[in-house]
N, C-alpha and C positions, 0 to 999 in steps of 0.2 A: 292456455291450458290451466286449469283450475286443480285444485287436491286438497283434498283436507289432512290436517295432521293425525288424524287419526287413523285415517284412510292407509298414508302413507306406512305408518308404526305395523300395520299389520303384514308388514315383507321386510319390514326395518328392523330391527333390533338395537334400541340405542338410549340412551339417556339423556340425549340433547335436547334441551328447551328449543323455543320458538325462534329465537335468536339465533342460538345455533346452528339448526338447519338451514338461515336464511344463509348465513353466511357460508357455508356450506357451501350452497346452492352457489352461489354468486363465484368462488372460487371458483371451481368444476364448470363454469361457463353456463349455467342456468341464470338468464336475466332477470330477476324476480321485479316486477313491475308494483303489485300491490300486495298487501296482506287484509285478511277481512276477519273482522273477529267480532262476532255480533254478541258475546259474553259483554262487552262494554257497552253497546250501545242499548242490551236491555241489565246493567250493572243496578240502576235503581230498583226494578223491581221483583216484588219478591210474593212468596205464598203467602195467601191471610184466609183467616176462618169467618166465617158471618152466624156468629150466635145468634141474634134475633134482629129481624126484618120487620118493621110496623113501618103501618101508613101515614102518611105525611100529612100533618091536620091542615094543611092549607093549599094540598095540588093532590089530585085524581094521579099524576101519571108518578109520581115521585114517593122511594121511598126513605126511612131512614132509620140506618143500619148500623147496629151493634158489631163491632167488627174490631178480630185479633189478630194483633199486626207485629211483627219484628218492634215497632217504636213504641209496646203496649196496647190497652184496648184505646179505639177512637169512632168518633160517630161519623160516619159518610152518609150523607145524601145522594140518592144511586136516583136512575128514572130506566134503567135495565128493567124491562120485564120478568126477566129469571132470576132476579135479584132476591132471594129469599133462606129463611134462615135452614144451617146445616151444610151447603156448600163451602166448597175454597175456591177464592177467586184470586186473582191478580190487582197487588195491592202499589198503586203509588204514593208515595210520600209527600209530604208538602216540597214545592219548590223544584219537584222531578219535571224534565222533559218528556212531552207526550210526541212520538216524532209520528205517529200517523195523525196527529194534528197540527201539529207546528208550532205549538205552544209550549211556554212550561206552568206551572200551578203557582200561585201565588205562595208564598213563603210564608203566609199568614192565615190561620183559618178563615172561610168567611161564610156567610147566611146566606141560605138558599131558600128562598119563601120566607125568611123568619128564621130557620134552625141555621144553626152551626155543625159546616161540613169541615172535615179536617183533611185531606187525602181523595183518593180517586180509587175505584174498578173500573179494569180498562177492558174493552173487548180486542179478539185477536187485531182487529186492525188499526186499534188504535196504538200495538209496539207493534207494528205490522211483522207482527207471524201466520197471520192468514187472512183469509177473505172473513171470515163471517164477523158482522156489524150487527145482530139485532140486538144484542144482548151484550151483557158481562160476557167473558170467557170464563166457563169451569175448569178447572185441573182435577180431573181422575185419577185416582190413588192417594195411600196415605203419605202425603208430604209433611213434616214438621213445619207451624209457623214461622216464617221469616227464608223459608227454600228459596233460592236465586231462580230464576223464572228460566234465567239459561239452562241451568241443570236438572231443572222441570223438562223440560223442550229438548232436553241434548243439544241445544246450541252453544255450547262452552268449546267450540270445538275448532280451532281458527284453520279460514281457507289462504292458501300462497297462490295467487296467480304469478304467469310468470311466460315468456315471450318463448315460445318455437322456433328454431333456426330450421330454414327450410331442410338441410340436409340429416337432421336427427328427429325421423318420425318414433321413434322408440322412445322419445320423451312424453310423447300424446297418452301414455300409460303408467301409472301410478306403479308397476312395477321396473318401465326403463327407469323412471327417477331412483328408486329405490337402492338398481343397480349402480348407480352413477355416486350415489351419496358412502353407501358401504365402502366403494373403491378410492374416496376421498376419506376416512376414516372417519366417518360421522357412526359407524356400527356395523351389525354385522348382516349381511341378505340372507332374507328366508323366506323365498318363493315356492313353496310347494307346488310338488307337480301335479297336473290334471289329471284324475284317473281313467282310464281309459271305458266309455260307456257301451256296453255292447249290444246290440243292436233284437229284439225279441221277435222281430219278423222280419220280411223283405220291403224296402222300402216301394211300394208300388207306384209313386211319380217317381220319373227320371228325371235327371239335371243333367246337360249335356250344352257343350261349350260351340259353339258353329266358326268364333274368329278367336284361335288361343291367343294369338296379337292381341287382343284388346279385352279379354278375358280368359287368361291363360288358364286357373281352377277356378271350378265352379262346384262348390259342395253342398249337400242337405240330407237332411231326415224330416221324416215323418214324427212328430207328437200327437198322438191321438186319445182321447178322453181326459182332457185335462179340464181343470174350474178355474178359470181364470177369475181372479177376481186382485184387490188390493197388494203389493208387495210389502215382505216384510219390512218391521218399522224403518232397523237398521240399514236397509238399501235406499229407504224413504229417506230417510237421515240424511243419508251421502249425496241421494242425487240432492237433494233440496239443498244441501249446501255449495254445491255449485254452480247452482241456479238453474236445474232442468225440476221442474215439477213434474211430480209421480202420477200417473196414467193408470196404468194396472200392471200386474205380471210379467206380461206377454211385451207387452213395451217395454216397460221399467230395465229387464230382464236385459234388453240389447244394448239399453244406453250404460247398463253398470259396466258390461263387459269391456266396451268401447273404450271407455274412462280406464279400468283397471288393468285392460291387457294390450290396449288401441290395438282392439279386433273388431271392426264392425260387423253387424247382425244384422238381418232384417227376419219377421216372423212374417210371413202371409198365412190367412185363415183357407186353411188346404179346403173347405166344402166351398168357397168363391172359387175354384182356379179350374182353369177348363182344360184337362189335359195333362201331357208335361212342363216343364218347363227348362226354357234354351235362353243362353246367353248367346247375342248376335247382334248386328248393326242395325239400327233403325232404318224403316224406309219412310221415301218421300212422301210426305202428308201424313203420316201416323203421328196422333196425337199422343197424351196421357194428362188425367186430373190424378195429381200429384195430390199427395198425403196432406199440401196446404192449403187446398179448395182451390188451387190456380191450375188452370190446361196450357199442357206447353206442347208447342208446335217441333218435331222430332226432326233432324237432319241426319243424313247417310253418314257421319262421320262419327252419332252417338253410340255407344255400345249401349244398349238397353236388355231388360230382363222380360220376356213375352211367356206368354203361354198360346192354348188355340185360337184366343181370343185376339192377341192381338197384346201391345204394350202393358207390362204392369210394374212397370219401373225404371228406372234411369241408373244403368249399372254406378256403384259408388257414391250415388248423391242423394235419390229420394224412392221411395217406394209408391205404387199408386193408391189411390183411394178404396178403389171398386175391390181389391183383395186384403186389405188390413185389418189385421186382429182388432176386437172387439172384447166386451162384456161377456158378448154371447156365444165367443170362442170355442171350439171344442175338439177341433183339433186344426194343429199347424203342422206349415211347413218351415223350418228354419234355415236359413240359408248362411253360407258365408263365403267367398269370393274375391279373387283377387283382379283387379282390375288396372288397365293402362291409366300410371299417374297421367301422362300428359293428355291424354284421352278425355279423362276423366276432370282432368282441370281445362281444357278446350268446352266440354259440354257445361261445363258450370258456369263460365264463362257466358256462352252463350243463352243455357235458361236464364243466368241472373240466380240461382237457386243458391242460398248459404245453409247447410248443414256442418253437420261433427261431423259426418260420414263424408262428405268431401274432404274437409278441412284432411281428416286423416288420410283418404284413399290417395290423393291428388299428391301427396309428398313420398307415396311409396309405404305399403304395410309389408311385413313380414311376409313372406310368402309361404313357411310353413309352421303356420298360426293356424288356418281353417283347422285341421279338428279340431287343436286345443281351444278356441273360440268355442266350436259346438257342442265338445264336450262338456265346458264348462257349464255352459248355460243350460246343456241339459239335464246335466244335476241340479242344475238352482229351478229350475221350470219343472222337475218332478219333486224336490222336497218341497214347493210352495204349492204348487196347483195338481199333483198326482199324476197320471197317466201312465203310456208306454211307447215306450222309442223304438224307431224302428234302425234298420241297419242305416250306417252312411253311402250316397251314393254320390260320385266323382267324375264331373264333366273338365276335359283336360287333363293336364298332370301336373304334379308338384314339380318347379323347378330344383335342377341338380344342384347339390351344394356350390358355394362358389371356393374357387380355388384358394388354395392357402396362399398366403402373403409372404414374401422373402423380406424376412427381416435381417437389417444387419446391426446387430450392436452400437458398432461403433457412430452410428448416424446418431446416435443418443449426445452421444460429448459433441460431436461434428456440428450439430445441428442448434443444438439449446447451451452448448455451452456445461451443460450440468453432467456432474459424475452419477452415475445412477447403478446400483450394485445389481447384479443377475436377478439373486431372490424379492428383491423389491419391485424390478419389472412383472417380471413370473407374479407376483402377488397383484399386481394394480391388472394384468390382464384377465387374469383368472379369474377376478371378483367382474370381471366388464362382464365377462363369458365369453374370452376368446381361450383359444385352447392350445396350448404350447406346451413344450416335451419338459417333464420336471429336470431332467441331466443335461438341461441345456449352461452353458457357459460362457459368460460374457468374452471370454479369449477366443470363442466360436465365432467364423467369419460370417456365418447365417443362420438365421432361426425361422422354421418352418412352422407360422401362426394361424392355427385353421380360423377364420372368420365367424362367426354365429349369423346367423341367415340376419336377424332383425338389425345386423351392422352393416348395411349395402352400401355403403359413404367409404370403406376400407379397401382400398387396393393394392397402396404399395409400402415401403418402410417410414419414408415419410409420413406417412397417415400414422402410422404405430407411434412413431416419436410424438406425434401431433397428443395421441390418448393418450400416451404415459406423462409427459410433461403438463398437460390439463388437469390430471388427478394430482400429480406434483404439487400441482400451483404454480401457477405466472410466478410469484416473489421469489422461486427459489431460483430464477435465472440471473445469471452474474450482472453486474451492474458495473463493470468498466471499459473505462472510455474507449473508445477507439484511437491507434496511434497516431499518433501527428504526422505529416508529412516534413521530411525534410525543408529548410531553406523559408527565405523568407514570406509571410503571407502572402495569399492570392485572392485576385480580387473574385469576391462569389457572385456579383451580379453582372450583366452585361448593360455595357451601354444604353443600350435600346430598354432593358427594363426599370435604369435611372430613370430614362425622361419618361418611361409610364409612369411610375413612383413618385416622381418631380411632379408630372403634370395633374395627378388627382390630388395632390397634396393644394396645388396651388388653387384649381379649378373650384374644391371644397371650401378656400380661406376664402376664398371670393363669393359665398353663398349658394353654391349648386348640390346639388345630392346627386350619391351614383346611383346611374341604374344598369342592371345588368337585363341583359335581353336577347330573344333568340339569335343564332348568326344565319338564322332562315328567314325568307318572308315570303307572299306570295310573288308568283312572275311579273302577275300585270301592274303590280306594285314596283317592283324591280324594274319595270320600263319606265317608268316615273322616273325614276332617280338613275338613269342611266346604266342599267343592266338591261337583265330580263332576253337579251339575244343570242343566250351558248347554251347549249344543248348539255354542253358538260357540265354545267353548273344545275343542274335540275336533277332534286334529291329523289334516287332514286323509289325511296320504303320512309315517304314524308311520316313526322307522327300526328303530322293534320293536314288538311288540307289546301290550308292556308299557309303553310310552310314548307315551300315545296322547291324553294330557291334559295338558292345560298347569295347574298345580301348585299349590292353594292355599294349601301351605305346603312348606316343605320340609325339616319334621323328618320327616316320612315317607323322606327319601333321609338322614337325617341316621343315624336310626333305621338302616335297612341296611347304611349303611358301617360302622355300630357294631361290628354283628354280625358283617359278615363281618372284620373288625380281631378280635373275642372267638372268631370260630372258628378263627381263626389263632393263638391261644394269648395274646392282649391279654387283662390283667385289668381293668383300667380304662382308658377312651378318654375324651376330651374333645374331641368337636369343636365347629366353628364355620362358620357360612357365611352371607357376606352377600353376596346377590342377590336377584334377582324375583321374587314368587309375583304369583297373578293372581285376585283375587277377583272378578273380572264381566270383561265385552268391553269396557267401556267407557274412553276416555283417563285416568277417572284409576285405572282398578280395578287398572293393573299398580302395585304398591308396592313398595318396596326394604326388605328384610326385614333385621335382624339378627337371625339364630337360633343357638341353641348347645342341644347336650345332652351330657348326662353320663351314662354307663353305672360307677357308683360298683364300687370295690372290694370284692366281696363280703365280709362281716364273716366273720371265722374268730378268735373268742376266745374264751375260759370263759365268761363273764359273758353273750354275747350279745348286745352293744354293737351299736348301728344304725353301719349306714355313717357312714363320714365325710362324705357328700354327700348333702343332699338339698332338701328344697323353698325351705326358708330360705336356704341355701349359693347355689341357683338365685337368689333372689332380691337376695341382695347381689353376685352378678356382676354382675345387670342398674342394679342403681345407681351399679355404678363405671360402668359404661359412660353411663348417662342424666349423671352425674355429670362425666364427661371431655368431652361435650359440653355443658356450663354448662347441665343443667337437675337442680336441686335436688331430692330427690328427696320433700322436705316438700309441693311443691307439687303432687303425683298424690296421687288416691284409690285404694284400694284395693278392688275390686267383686267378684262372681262370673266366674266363668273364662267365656270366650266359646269355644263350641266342645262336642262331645262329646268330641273326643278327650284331655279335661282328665280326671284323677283328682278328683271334687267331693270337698272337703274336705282335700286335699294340693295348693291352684293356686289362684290368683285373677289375676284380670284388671289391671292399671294404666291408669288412668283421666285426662283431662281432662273434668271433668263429666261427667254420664249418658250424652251419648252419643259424645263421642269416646277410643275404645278405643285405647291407646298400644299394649297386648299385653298378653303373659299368660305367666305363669310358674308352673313346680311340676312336679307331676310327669304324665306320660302317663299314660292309662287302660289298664288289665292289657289288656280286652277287644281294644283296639287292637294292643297288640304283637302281642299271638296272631294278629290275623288277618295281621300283617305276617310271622309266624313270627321274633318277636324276641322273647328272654329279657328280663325288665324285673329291676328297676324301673329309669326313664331320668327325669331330671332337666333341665329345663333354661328356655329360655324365648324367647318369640318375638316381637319390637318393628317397628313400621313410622314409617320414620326420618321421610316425609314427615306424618304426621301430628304428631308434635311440632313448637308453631310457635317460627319461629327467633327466638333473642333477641334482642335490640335490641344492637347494636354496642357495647363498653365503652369504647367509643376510645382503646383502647392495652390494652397484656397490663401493667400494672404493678399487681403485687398492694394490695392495700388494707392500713392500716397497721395492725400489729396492737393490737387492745386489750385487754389484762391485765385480768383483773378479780379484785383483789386482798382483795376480801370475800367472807366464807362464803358459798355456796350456802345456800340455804334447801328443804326439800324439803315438800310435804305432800300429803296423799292424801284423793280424794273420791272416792265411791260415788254413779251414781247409777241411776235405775232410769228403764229405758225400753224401749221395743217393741221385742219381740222379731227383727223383722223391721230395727230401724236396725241399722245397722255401727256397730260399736266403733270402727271406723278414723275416724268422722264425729265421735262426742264429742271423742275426741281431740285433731282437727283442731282443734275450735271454743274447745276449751281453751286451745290455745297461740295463736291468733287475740284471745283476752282481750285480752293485754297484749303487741304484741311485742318491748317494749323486757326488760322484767322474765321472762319467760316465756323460757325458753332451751330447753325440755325438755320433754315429754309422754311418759309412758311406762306403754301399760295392762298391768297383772298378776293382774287378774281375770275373769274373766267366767262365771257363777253365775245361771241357770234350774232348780234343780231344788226341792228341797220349802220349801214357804214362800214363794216366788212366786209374785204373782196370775196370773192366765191369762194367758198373752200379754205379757209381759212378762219382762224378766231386767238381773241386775243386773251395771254395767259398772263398775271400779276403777281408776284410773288415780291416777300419781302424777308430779304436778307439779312443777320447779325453778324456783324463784326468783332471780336473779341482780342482786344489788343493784350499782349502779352505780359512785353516790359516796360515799353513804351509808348506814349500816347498817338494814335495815329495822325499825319498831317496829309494836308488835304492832296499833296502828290500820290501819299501813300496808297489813299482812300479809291484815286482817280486809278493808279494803277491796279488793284484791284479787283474795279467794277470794271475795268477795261478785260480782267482774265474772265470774271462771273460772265461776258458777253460773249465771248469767245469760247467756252468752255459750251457754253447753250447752243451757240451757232453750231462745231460740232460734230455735239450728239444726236441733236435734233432739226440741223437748220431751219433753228426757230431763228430769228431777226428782234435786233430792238425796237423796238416803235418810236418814231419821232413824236 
């Protein structure tokens, strides 16, 4: 919403600068976005006289001009055809910015053909205040040399734009503002009322309402014999400074009112209309060419404005072509109407059409504004263009006032905290325009506050408290603290949101970026990644089409953003994301995922060298991470990947016993990227934080002391042979479980099934550390030992030693 300050002053009464009212504004809950003051941007120029105009002894089209300027007389070279002596033109100085050129003038006279120019005449669009280029611009009337070109033009006159909450359409009006600032004590409101215009014949069209649902009134009159032609300057002024350019009368006329009372108008030229005219539902296939040369296809849910003919408007949003006032006007119908906001924001919707007249209708207009709207305008459309009005005619009814509001006082302190005195209230309501009993008293258990129709957003005491504290000011509410709870502090976060906290912490130091991403994706995607088969999990009222399942994992959207980061000229990405996937309906099947994937630097050397990233690289990110929340990463097993969407034999699972699955890491299945249409290979791995259980408290962060162990290492290696089907990761385990005092180390570097293994079996090589303590180990020691490391293997896994 746009307003100029002068606009404003004429319902204002106040002394405040520009300043002032912004701040105003801002308190009171008006968001002021910009301010536009086109006084500075035309600040250089100013009126000049041109004494004498001669020809240019060395160019046909150029002339040079004797010319009286604020900075003295100077010569300009002009090539203006109207450039000639006895006018005043628009004068720029050396060094001035030309902003409908993009230039500014050299700081220095210079020659033009030969002569010496000093300065510029600019045509309107070269300070762009209008369209016309052939020429200079003239200034008409007597202005003294050196006039500021803005107060030539009336542009000294700055506009506030500034943002509409949906629920206060009363601001769409240069008089809600008005209201709203008086009540903030910015001055005092002086809204003059409309006079009531009475009517010199019978209006012979009818306006008659067919769905009060969707156009509850519907008003107009007849204007007949009017001269439409240009609107006064002053209204000229206004719209142009908002940025609607002036039309004629008959237009100009609906757009002032809109602005100044947010009463939408529309004028139809009454000798175009065929009949009467009915507010009603569109039917199937009825078109309309709207007022912006486009035909919009109509649906049974539009409320439209018809006559005999058929559509000539789109109730609230746009009027038709085939019946708009013209040049050659001469008599109208003028209309004003209220219309179903949601109705009315569904049809705009649907045309695509953006108007003022939506913007306004679709958030709710006053509903008993139509006459005052018609009245208005039918004074300003007979003191500018003459004619005679005919009576008003009323399709529908005016709705009934809405109920009073039970106020209670005491919700004032209850609520805001603030003491706020009887007459203070009674003053901040009264200046709104709600209407409360003068002998009311704050020791009064309720106050009965009648509403003003254009406040539809009031219902209950709360809302009262809401206005009177708004006008207040936010600052006047108290500023202390809330009481402390007894006893000693408690802890604010939970468990579960440390190791989210921990693990993006850690995931980030190790070069990844978050990404956040839907917890939806499509189904058949979800079958991919091990969903995609619960009915319960399929979002009802998707907001796409492609998101229509809620997510069993979410390296499927991890995957995506990869790609669209690598179509963007990204050579390698790393991301991360910790949130919800959902493995079943059930309370516990949502889990809190840490996932990460890595789309590796494609290799470009001689040699052919693998990526720097890949399944193992995956694998020890996930142990810093299992690692930075105090779980060791000696104490998981290692199993087969859970999932199709795993690469088998590039991934395995991490385990607590056979069946609880911590996650899984490595690399994604080729098959899978394909149907995602992702470039592979991708890297990475996917942990659910709730199934890791939490440790037992260490009761305090103080590290353990460290112990030096000042004797050789001892190393040795044993083979042993066992089924083919145990995991290597299980001898392992059971080897370093031997001794865990002496035993520091497990680490396998064989594994060998091929010629000279019996069926079904294969042979596993692992190499053991020894870490003696106090004493140097001797070769009994050693013997016994490797005697428990074989026996400990046998078992867990009756693997066997190898001879």
């Amino acid at each position: 919403m746009k307003f100029s300050v002068s606009w404003l002053k004429d319902y204002l009464e106040t002394d405040a600068d520009l300043s002032g009212i912004i701040d105003a504004m801002i308190l009171a809950g008006l968001e002021v976005e910009e301010v536009e003051n086109p006084a500075e941007k035309l600040a250089a120029f100013t009126t000049a006289k041109v004494s004498k105009a001669e020809q240019h002894p060395d160019a046909d089209k150029l002339r040079v001009c004797t010319v009286e300027t604020k900075d003295g007389t100077k010569q300009i070279v002009c090539g203006a055809p109207n450039a000639r002596t006895g006018i005043t033109a628009v004068y720029a100085p050396l060094g001035a910015y030309i902003p409908g050129l993009d230039f500014a003038l050299d700081k220095k006279p210079r020659k033009l053909r030969g002569v010496e120019s000093s300065g510029m005449m600019c045509s309107a669009t070269e300070i762009e205040v209008g369209t016309e280029s052939d020429g200079i611009m003239e200034i008409e009337g007597d202005f003294p040399v050196g006039t500021p070109i803005a107060e030539v033009l009336g542009l000294n006159d700055a506009v506030i734009d500034f943002e509409v909450t949906p629920n206060r359409p009363d601001w769409l009006g240069v008089t809600g503002i008005a209201r709203d600032l008086a009540a903030a004590g910015l001055g005092k409101v002086k809204i003059p009322e409309v006079p009531e215009i009475k009517g010199s014949f019978p209006c012979p069209i009818k306006a008659t309402s067919d769905d009060t649902e969707a156009c509850p009134v519907f008003m107009g009159r007849l204007i007949k014999g009017v001269k439409n032609g240009p609107s006064p300057d002053w209204m000229q002024a206004r719209l142009k400074a908002i940025g609607i350019n002036p039309k004629n009368m008959l237009v100009d006329v609906t757009n002032y009112v809109s602005f100044d009372r947010c009463r939408p108008l529309h004028a139809y030229d009454a000798d175009k209309l065929s009949g009467n005219i009915v507010a009603r539902l569109a039917k199937t296939g009825e078109k309309l060419e709207a007022l912006d040369d486009n035909t919009y296809e109509l649906n049974e849910d539009m409320c439209i404005i018809a006559d005999d003919s058929g559509p000539i408007g789109i109730g609230g949003i746009m009027g038709g072509l085939g019946t708009a006032s013209s040049e050659e006007t001469v008599n109208i119908f003028l209309e004003a109407a209220i219309f179903d906001p949601l109705r009315t924001a569904r049809a705009g919707r649907s045309t695509g059409i953006v108007s003022d007249a939506r913007y306004r209708n679709e958030r709710g207009i006053d509903p008993n504004s139509c006459r005052e709207g018609l009245d208005l305008a039918t004074q300003l459309i007979l003191d500018a263009c003459g004619g005679e009005a005919s009576d008003i005619v009323v399709g529908g009814a005016e709705p009934a006032p809405q109920e009073a509001v039970d106020f209670k006082p005491v919700d004032m302190k209850r609520l805001t905290g603030v003491d706020m005195s009887a007459d203070r209230m009674k003053e901040i309501l009264a200046t709104l325009g709600f209407g409360v009993d003068k002998k009311a008293k704050l020791e009064d258990s309720l106050w009965k506050i009648s509403v003003p129709s254009f406040r539809r957003d009031v219902f209950q005491s709360a809302d009262i408290v809401e206005e009177l504290i708004r006008i207040e000011g936010f600052n006047a509410l108290p500023t202390d603290s809330l009481p402390r709870e007894a006893g000693a502090a408690k802890q604010v976060v939970t468990p579960l949101q440390n190791r989210v906290r921990t693990s993006r912490r850690v995931l980030a130091s190790r070069g990844f970026l978050e990404g956040v991403s839907w917890s939806f994706m499509d189904r058949e995607t979800a079958k991919s990644f091990g969903g995609g088969d619960n009915d319960a999990l399929v979002v009802d009222n998707p907001i796409a089409n492609d998101l229509n399942y809620m997510r069993p994992s979410a390296l499927a959207n991890l995957a995506q953003a990869i790609q669209r980061n690598v179509d963007h000229g990204a050579e390698e990405v790393r991301l991360f994301e910790v949130g919800p996937v959902y493995l079943g309906d059930g309370p516990k099947d949502q889990r809190t995922a840490v996932t990460s994937l890595v789309k590796p630097r494609p290799a470009r050397h001689w040699s052919g060298a693998n990526a720097p990233y890949d399944a193992f690289a995956a694998k020890a990110d996930l142990f810093a991470v299992l690692a930075s929340i105090d779980q060791p990463g000696e104490r998981f097993q290692i199993g087969e990947p859970v999932g199709g969407h795993w690469h088998p034999g590039r991934s395995a699972s991490l385990r607590l016993g056979p069946k609880n699955v911590i996650g899984t890491f490595g690399q994604l299945h080729p098959a899978v990227l394909k149907k995602l249409d992702v470039e592979g290979p991708m890297f990475g791995f996917e942990i659910y934080l709730e199934a890791i259980p939490q440790v037992k408290s260490k009761g305090g962060k103080t590290k353990p002391r460290l112990e030096k162990a000042d004797l050789t290492p001892i190393r040795r290696d044993f083979a042993f042979l066992a089924d083919a089907s145990t995991p290597a990761g299980e001898i392992s385990k059971a080897a370093s479980n031997a001794d865990k005092k002496l035993v520091t180390a497990c680490r396998i570097f064989d594994v060998y099934d091929g010629e000279g293994m019996p069926e079904g079996k294969k042979s596993v090589a692992i190499e053991v550390t020894l870490q003696p303590r106090e004493t140097q180990l001797k070769d009994a020691d050693i013997e016994k030992i490797s005697k428990s490391i074989v026996a400990a293997v046998a078992k867990a896994t009756k693997a066997e030693l190898r001879g």
